[in-house]
C-alpha positions as CSV (number, residue, x, y, z in Angstrom):
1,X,10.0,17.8,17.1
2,X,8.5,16.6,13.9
3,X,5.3,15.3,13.4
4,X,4.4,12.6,10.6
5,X,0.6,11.8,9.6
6,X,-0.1,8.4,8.0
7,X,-3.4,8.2,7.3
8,X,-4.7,3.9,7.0
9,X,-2.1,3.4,9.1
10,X,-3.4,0.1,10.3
11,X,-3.3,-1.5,7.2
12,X,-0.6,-4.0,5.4
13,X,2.0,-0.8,4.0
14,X,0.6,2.2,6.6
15,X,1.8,-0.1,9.6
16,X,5.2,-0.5,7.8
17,X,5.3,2.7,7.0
18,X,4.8,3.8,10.8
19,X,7.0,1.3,12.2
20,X,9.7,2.6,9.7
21,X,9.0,6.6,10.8
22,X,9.3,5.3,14.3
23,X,12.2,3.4,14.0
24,X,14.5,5.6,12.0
25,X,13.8,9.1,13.2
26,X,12.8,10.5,16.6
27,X,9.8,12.4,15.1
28,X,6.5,11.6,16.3
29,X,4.1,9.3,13.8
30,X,0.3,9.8,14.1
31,X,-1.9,7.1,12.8
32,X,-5.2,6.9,11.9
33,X,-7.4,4.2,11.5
34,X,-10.8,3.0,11.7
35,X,-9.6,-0.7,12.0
36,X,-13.0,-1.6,9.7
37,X,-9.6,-3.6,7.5
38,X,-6.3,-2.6,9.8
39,X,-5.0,-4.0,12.9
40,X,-4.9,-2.0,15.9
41,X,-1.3,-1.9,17.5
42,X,-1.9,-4.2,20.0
43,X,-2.2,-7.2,17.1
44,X,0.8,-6.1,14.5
45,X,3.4,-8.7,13.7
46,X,6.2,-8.8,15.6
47,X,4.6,-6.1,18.4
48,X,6.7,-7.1,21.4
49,X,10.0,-7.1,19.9
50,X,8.8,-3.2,18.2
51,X,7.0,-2.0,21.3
52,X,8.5,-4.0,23.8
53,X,5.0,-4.5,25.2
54,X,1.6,-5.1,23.8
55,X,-0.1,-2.6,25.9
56,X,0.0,1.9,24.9
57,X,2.4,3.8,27.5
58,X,-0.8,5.6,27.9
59,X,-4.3,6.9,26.6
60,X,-5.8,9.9,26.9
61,X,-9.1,11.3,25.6
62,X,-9.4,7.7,24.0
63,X,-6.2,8.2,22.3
64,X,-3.4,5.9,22.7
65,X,0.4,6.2,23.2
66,X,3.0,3.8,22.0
67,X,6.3,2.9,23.5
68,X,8.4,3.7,25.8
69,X,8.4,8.3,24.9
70,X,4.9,7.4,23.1
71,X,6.0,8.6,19.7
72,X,3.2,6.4,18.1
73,X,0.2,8.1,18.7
74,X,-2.8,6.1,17.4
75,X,-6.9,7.4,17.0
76,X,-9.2,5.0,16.0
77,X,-12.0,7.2,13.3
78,X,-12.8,7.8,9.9
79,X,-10.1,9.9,8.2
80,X,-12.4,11.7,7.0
81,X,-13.5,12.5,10.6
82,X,-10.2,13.4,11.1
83,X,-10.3,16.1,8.3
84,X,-13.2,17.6,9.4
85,X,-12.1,18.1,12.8
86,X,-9.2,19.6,11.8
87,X,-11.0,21.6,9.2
88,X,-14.1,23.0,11.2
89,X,-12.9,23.2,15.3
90,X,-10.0,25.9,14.9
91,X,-6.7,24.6,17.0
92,X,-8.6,21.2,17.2
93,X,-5.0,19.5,16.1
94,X,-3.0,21.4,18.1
95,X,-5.0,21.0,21.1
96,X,-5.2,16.8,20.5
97,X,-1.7,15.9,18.8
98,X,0.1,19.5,19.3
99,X,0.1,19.5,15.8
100,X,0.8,22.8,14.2
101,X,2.2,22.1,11.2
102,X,2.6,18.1,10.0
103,X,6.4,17.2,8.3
104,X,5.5,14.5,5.8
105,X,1.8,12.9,5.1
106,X,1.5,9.5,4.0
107,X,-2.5,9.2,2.6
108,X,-3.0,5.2,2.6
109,X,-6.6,5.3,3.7
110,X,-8.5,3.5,1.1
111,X,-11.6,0.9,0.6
112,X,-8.6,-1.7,0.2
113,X,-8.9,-5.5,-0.5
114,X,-8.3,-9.0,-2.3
115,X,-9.3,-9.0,-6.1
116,X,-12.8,-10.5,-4.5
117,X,-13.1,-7.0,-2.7
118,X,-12.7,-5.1,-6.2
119,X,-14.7,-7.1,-8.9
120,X,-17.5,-7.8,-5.6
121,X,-18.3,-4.5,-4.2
122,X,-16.9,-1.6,-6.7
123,X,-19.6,0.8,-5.6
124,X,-17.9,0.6,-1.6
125,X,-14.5,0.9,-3.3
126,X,-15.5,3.9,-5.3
127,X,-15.8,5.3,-1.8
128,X,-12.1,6.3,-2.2
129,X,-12.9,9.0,-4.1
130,X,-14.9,10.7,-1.6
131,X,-11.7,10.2,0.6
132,X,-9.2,11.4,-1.5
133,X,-11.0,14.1,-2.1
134,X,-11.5,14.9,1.2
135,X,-8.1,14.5,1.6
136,X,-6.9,17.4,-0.9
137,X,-9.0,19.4,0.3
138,X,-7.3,19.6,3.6
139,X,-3.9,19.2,2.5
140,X,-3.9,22.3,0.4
141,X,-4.9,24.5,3.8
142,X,-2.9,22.6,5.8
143,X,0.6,22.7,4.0
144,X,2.5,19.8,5.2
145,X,6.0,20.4,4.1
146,X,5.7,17.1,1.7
147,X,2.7,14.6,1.1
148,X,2.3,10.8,-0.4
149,X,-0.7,9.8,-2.2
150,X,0.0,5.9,-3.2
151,X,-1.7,5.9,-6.6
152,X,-1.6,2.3,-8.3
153,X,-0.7,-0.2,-11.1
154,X,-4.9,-0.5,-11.4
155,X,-4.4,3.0,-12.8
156,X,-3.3,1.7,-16.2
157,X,-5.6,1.0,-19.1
158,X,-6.3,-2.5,-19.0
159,X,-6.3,-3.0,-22.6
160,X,-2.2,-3.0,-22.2
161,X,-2.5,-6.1,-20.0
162,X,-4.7,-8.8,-21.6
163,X,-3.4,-12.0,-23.0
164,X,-1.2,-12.4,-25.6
165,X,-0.8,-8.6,-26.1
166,X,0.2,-7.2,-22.6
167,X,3.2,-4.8,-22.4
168,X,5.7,-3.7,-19.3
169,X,3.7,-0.7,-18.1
170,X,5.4,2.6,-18.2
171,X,4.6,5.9,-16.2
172,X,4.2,7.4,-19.7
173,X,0.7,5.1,-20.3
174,X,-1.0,7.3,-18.2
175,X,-1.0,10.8,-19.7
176,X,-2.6,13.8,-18.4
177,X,-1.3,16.5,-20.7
178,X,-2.0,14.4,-23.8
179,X,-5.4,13.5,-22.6
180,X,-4.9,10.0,-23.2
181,X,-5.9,7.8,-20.3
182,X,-7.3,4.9,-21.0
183,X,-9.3,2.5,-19.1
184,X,-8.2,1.6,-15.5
185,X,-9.3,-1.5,-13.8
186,X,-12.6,-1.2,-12.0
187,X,-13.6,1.4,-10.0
188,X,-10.4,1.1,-7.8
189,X,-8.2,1.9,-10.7
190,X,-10.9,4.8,-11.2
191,X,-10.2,6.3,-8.0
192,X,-6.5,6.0,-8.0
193,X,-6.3,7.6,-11.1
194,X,-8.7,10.6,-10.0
195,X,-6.3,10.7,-6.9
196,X,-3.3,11.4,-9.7
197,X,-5.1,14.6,-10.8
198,X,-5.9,15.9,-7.7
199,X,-2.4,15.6,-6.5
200,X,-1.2,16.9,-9.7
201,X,-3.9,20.2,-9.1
202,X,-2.9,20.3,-5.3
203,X,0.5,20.7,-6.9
204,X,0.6,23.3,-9.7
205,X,-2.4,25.3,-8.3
206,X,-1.6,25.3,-4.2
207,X,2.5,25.0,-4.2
208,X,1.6,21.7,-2.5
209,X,4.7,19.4,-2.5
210,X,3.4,16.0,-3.4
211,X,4.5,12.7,-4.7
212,X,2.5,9.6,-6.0
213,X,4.0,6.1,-6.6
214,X,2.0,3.5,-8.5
215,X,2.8,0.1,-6.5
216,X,2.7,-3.1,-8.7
217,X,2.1,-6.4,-6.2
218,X,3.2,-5.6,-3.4
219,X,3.7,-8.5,-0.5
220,X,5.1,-9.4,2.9
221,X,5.2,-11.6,6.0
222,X,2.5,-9.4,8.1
223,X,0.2,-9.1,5.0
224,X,-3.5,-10.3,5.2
225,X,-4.3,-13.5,4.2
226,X,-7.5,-11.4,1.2
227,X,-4.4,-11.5,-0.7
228,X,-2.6,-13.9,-2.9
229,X,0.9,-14.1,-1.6
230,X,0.6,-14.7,2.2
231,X,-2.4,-17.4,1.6
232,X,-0.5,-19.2,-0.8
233,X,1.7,-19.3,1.7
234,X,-0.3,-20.2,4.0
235,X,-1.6,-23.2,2.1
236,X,2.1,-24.8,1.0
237,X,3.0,-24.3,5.0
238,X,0.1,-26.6,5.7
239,X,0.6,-28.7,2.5
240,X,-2.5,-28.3,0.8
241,X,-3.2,-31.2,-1.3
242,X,-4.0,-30.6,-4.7
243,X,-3.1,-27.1,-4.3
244,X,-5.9,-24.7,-5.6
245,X,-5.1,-22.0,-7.6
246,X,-7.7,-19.1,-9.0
247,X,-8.4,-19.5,-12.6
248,X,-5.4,-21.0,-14.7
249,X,-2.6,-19.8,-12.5
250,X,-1.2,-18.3,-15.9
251,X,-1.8,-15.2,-14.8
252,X,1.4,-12.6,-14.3
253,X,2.0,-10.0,-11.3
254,X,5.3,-7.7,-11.1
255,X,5.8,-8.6,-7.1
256,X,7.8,-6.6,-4.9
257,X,8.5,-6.7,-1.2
258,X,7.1,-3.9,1.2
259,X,10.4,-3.5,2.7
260,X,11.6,-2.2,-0.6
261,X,8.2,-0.4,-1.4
262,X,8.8,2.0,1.2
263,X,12.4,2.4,0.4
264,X,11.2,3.5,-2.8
265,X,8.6,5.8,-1.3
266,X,11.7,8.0,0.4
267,X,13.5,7.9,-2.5
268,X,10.9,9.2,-4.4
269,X,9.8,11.8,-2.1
270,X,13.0,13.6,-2.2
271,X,12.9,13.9,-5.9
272,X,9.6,14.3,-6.9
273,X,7.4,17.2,-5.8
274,X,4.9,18.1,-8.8
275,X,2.6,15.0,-8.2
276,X,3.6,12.8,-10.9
277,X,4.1,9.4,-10.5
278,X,6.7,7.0,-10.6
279,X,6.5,2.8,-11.1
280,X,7.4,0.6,-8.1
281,X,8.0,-2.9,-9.0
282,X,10.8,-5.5,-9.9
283,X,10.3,-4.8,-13.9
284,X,10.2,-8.8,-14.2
285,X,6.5,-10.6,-14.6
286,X,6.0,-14.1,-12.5
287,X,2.7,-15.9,-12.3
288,X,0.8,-17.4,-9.6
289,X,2.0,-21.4,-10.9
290,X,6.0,-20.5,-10.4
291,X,4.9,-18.7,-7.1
292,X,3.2,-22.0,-6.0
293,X,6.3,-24.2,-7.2
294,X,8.2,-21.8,-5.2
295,X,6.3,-22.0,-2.6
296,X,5.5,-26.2,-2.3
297,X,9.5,-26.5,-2.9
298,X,9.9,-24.5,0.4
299,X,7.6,-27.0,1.9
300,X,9.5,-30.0,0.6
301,X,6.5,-31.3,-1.9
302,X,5.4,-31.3,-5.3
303,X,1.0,-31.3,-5.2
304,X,-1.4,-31.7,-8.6
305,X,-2.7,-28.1,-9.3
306,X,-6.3,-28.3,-9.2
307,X,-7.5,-25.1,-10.6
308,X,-10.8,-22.8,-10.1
309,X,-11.6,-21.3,-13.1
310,X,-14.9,-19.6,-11.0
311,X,-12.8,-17.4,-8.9
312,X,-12.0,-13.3,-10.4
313,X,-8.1,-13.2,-11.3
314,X,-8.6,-9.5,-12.8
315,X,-5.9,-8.5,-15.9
316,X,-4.1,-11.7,-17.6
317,X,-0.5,-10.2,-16.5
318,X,0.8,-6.7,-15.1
319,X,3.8,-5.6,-14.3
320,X,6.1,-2.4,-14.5
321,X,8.7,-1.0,-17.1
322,X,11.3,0.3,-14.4
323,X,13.3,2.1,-17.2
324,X,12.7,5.2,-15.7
325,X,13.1,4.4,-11.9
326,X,16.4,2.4,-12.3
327,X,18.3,4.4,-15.3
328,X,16.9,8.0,-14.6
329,X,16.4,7.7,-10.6
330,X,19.0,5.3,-9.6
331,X,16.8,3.5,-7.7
332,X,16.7,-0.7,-7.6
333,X,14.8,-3.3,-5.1
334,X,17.3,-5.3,-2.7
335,X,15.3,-8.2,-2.0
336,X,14.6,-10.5,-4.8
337,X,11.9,-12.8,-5.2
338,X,13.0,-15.8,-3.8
339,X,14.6,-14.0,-0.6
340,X,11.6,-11.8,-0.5
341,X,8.9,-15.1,-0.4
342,X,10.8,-17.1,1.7
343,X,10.4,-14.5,4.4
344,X,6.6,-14.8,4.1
345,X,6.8,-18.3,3.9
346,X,8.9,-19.1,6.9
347,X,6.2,-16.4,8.4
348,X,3.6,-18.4,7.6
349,X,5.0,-21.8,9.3
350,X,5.5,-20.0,12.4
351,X,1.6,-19.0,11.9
352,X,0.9,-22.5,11.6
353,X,2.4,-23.8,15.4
């Protein structure tokens, strides 16, 4: 038996990361979560036809056990808790999980949010680096046979993504060996970055088999309405009228669905072990008015745009140059845009009844 550790796993891409480790192999998937952002099992999309039930085969010691052989072990805490357990009380995982040695270790616990989270409170955001950190620290003792630290797109220097002179981002515009960096975005790109090195060290230093992806947008039907795609969504379902958008609306995103984000994760995984990073996007550029005119020609209307030019929108346009990915790795997204937002838009209709 196998044992998979996704730390956040409450969150928009650690639930679909557990419900993919649980549905595809018979290994048992640990979650951890303090649920200050996450939903707790009980509330994720689509629970009954996962679980079959809304309720934990079982709990024990405060933990709970999810369907029907309990594979989906879930403890509520600070990950950092978690880490420190492990670290300090000698056979404290085996004795809880019967843990003695995790397979793969997905690290998506982060101070996550909206763009209001990270231009409104970067000092709670720079708390990532303390878990990160943390994080390394244990995973170099520990050993887990591979580990996936999900940098991101805020990692590049924002002066390659203003207006008028923004460029497809490539993994070479982050470059440790040269010593050319640049400036991330905020104190969120900060920490993702930092994350980079440290997986990098864990790597050359400790043997430590890691991977890091840098997602661009990623989106999808059980996503939260703090960020863009599902309230948009949310807002042509109920046919806002005018439809608001923050700032101009000119503003570009490289979206890409979860589903395919976590193919890309695997894919990665098995090819990358010396903590560099790889782009996960769609390589194309969309902004936020053709993903409303998507969205209101879904809902059968055509509203003014009435836009709030108060509201943080972050970089003018971002998105990824997936050279490398598609023509070196072989690998290529499967849902496209207008499959992938119809999804969350049907999602959000059913919301609405």
């Amino acid at each position: 038996m196998k044992y998979h550790l996704v730390s956040g796993g409450c969150g928009f891409v650690g639930r679909n990361m557990a419900k993919h480790l649980y549905k595809n192999t018979q290994d048992t998937v640990i979650v951890i979560d303090d649920l200050s952002v996450g939903l707790p099992p009980s509330q994720w999309i689509g629970v009954h036809d996962f679980f079959g039930t809304d309720q934990p085969q079982k709990v024990e010691k405060g933990i709970e056990y999810w369907g029907n052989d309990g594979r989906m072990v879930f403890w509520k805490g600070d990950f950092r808790r978690f880490l420190r357990l492990a670290m300090e009380e000698e056979g404290w995982l085996e004795d809880t999980f019967g843990v003695t040695r995790f397979s793969d270790v997905f690290h998506f616990a982060a101070i996550v949010g909206g763009r209001a989270k990270i231009d409104g409170d970067p000092m709670m955001v720079a708390l990532d680096l303390a878990i990160d950190a943390e994080f390394f620290y244990w995973a170099v003792r520990h050993k887990p046979e591979r580990v996936l630290f999900p940098s991101s797109s805020a990692a590049y220097p924002v002066d390659l993504q203003g207006e008028g002179d923004y460029v497809a981002l490539a993994e070479s515009d982050i470059d440790f060996e040269g010593g050319r960096l640049g400036q991330p975005d905020m104190t969120y790109g900060w920490s993702k970055l930092t994350g980079e090195y440290l997986a990098r060290i864990a790597a050359a230093n400790y043997d430590l088999p890691v991977t890091c992806i840098r997602p661009f947008s990623g989106y999808g039907e059980d996503q939260d309405l703090s960020y863009p795609i599902p309230a948009i969504a949310a807002r042509a379902a109920n046919k806002e009228n005018p439809f608001e958008v923050w700032g101009t609306g000119k503003q570009g995103r490289d979206f890409v669905h979860i589903d395919d984000c976590i193919d890309c994760m695997f894919f990665a995984m098995d090819r990358i072990k010396d903590g560099s990073a790889v782009n996960i996007g769609s390589g194309k550029i969309t902004n936020f008015l053709q993903i409303i005119d998507l969205f209101t020609e879904f809902a059968g209307y055509d509203p003014p745009i009435k836009q709030l030019l108060d509201k943080p929108v972050g970089v003018h346009a971002r998105h990824a140059n997936m050279d490398y990915v598609f023509n070196e790795l072989g690998w290529k997204p499967k849902i496209s845009l207008r499959e992938g937002m119809r999804r969350v838009y049907d999602q959000a209709v059913k919301n609405t009844q």
